[in-house]
PADOLO-325959 format. One line per 3 residues: number of its first residue (from 1); their letters; for each residue x negated, y negated, z negated of C-alpha. Coordinates in Angstrom, 1 decimal. Example, Ala and Ser with C-alpha at 12.3 -4.5 7.8 and 13.67 -1.06 7.14 Angstrom:
2
1 = as = -12.3 4.5 -7.8 | -13.7 1.1 -7.1
END
This chain:
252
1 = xxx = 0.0 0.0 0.0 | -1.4 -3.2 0.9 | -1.8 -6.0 -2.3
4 = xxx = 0.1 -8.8 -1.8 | -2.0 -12.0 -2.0 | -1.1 -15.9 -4.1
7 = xxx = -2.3 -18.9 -3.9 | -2.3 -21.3 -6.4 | -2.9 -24.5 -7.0
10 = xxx = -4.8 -25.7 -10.4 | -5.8 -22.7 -11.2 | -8.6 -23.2 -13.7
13 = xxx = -6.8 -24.0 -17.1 | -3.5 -24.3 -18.7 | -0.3 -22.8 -16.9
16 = xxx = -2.1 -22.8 -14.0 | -4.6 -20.2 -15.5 | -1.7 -18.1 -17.3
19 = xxx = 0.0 -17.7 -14.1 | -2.9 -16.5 -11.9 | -4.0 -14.0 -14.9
22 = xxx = 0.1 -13.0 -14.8 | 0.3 -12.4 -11.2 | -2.9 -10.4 -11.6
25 = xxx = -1.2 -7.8 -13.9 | 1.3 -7.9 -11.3 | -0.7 -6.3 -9.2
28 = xxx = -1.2 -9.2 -7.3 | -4.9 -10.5 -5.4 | -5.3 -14.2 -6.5
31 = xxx = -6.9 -17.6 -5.0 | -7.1 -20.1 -6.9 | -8.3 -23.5 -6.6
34 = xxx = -9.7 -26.3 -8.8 | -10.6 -29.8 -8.6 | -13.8 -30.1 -10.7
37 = xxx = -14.0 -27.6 -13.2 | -15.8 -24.7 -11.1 | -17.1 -22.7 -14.2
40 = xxx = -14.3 -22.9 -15.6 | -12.4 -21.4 -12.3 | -15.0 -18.9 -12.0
43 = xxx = -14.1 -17.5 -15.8 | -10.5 -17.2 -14.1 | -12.1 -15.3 -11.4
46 = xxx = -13.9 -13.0 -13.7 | -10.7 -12.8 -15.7 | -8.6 -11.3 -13.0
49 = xxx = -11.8 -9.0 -11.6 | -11.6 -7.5 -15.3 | -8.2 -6.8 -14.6
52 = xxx = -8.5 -4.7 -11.7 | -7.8 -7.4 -8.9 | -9.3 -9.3 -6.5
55 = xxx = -10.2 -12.6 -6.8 | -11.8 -16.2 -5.2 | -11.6 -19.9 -6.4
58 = xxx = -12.2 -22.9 -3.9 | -12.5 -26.0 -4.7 | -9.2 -28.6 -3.6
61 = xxx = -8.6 -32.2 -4.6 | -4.6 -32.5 -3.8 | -4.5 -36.3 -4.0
64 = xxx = -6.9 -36.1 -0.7 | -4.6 -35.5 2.2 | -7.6 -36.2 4.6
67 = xxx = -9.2 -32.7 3.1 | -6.3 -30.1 3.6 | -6.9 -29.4 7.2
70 = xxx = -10.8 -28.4 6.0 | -9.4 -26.4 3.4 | -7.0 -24.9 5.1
73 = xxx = -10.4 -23.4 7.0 | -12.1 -22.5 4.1 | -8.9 -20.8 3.1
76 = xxx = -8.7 -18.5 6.2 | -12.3 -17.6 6.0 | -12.1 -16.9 2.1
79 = xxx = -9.1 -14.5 3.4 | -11.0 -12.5 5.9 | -14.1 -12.5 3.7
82 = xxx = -12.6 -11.5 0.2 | -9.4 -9.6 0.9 | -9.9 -8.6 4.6
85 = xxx = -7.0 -10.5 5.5 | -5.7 -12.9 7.8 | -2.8 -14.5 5.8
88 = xxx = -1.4 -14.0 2.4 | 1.7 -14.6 0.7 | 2.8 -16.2 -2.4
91 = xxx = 2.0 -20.2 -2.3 | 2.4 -21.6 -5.8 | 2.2 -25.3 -5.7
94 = xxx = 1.0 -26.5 -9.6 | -1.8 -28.6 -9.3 | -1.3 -31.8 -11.1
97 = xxx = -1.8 -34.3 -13.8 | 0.6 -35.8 -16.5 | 0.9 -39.7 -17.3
100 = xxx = 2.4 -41.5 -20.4 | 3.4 -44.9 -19.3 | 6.6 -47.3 -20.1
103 = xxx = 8.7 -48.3 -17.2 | 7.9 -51.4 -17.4 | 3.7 -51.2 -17.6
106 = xxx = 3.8 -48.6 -14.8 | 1.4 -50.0 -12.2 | 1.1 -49.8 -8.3
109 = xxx = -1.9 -48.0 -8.6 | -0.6 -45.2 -11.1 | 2.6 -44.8 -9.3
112 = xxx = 0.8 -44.3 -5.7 | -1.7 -41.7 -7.6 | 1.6 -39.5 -8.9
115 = xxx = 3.1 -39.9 -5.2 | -0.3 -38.3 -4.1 | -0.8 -35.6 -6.9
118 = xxx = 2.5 -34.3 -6.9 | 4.6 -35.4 -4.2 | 2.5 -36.0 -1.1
121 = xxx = 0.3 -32.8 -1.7 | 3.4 -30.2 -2.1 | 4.6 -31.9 1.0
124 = xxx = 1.3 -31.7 3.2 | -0.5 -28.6 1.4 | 2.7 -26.5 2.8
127 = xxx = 2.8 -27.9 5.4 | -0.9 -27.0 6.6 | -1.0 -23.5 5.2
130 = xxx = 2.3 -22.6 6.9 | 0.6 -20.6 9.6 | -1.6 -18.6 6.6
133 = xxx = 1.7 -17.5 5.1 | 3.4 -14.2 5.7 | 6.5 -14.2 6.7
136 = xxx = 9.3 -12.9 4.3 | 6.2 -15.1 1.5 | 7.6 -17.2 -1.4
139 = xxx = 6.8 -21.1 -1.9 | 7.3 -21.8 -5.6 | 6.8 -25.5 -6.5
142 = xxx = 6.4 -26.5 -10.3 | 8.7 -29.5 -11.3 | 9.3 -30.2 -15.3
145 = xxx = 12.3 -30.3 -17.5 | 11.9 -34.1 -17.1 | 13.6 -34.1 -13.7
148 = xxx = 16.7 -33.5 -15.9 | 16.2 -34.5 -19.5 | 14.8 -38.1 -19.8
151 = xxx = 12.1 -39.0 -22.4 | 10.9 -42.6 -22.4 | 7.4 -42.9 -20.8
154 = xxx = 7.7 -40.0 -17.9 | 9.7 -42.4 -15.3 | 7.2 -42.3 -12.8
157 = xxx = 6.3 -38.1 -13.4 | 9.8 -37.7 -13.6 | 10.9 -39.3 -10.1
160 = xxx = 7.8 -37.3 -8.5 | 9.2 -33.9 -9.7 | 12.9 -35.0 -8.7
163 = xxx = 11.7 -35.7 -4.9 | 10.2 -31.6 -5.7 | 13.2 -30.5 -6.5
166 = xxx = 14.7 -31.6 -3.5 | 12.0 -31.0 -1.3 | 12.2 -27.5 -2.0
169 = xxx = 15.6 -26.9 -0.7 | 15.1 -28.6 2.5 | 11.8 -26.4 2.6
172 = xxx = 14.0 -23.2 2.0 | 16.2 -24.6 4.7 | 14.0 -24.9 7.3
175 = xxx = 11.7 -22.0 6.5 | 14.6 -19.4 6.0 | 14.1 -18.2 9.7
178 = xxx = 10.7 -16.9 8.2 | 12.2 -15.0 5.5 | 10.2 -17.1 3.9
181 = xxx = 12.1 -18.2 0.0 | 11.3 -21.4 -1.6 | 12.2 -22.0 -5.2
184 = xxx = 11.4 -24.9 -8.0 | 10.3 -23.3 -11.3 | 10.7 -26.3 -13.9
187 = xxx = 8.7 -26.2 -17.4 | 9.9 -27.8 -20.1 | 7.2 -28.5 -23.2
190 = xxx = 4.5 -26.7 -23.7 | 1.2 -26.1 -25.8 | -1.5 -26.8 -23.2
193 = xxx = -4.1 -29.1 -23.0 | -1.6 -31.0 -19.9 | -1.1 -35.0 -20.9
196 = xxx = -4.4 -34.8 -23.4 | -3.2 -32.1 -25.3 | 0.3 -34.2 -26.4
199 = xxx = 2.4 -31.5 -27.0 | 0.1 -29.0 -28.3 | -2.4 -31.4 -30.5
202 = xxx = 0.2 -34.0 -31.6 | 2.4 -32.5 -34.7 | 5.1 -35.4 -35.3
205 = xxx = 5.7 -34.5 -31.4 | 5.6 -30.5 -31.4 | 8.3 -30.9 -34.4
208 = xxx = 10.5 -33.3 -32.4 | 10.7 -31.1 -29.8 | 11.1 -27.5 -31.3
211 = xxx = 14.0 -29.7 -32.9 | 15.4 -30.3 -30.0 | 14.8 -27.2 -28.4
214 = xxx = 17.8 -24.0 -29.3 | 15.1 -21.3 -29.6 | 13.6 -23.2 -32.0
217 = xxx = 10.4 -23.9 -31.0 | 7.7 -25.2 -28.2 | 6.5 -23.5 -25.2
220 = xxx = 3.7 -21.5 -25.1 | 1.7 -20.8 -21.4 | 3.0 -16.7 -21.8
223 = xxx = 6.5 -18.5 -21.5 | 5.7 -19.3 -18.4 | 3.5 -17.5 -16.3
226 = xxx = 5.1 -14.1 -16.7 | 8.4 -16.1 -15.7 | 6.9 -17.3 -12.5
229 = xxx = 5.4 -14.1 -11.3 | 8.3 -12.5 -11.9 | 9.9 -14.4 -9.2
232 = xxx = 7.6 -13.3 -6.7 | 9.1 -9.5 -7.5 | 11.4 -7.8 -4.5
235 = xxx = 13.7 -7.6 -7.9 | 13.9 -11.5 -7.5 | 14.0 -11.1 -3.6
238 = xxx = 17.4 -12.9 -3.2 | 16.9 -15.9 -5.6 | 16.4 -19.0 -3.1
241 = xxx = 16.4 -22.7 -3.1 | 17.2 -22.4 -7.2 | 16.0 -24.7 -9.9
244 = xxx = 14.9 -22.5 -12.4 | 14.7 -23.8 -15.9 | 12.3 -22.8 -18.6
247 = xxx = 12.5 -24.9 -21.6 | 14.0 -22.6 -24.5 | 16.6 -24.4 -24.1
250 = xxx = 15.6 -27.9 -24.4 | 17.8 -31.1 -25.0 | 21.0 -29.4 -23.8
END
């Protein structure tokens, strides 16, 4: 049987990590990429070797448009070279960084860098490995529980993983005569060191939230990257275009 194949994106830490190590129980081969932190990508690496799968990292800044279409190169040779393949097929969108900034103090700049990070880069990274994905794949593209819950600070976060949610049904629209199945996998709170550690580090805020969650508590990385690789099961073969929540049950 041949081993199904995933990128992701932002692979090197945090949820990122979890769900590349998740996936690799799976029984699923794994590329991963990383912005800056290559030993830290290469640990993943080793990680998922130790686990019985195989394994590359490459190196992708996702606020650089200009660089996809060389990636998307170094991508099909890293295929060929590491997992004698020509495509593969799970693309998990999750690179990405947090920002804590009133409405009102949001600058130009800031806002443009979110557009680029998280909007912009699920748009144009799909779009330029579309011809590395199998068809009958799966696109999964991480929003946040912000797109529906509203916290002060996370306007300009927020509106970037709203535009997500909607791009990903017109993606499952118009990729549907692939077979290929596009959902939107949206986190609420977790412990990781995303937004310098807030959620995780800060206690006052870990309290407010387990408050206001009905399980009772935070979010841990194993809430979530079991959850996403379980979508990419042929059990979860008919769940398209969804928002799929995972918050405990946060602020509902």
């Amino acid at each position: 049987m041949v081993s199904k194949i995933a990128l992701i994106t932002g692979g090197s830490r945090g949820l990122g990590k979890n769900t590349a190590l998740a996936m690799a129980r799976q029984g699923i081969d794994v590329v991963l990429t990383y912005q800056s932190k290559q030993a830290a990508a290469q640990e993943v690496v080793n990680e998922i070797h130790a686990l019985g799968r195989k394994a590359v990292a490459l190196p992708l800044d996702v606020a650089q448009v200009k660089t996809f279409d060389a990636f998307a190169s170094a991508l099909s040779q890293a295929l060929q070279t590491h997992f004698q393949a020509e495509k593969f097929d799970f693309l998990i969108n999750n690179a990405g960084t947090g920002l804590t900034a009133p409405f009102a103090e949001t600058t130009e700049q800031v806002f443009d860098d979110m557009v680029n990070i998280h909007l912009k880069s699920t748009f144009f990274v799909t779009q330029k490995l579309l011809p590395l994905i199998n068809d009958g794949g799966r696109i999964i593209n991480i929003s946040s529980g912000l797109a529906r819950f509203t916290l002060p600070g996370y306007s300009a976060y927020a509106a970037m993983k709203g535009g997500i949610e909607v791009l990903t049904r017109y993606m499952a629209k118009e990729l549907g005569a692939r077979q290929i199945a596009v959902n939107t996998v949206a986190p609420g709170a977790i412990e990781t060191d995303f937004g310098q550690g807030l959620v995780r580090d800060n206690q006052e805020v870990n309290a407010y939230i387990a408050g206001q969650t009905a399980l009772g508590r935070v979010g841990m990385p194993d809430d979530i990257g079991p959850m996403i690789a379980s979508l990419l099961s042929e059990n979860n073969r008919w769940v398209n275009a969804q928002r799929i929540e995972a918050s405990g049950g946060m602020l509902i």
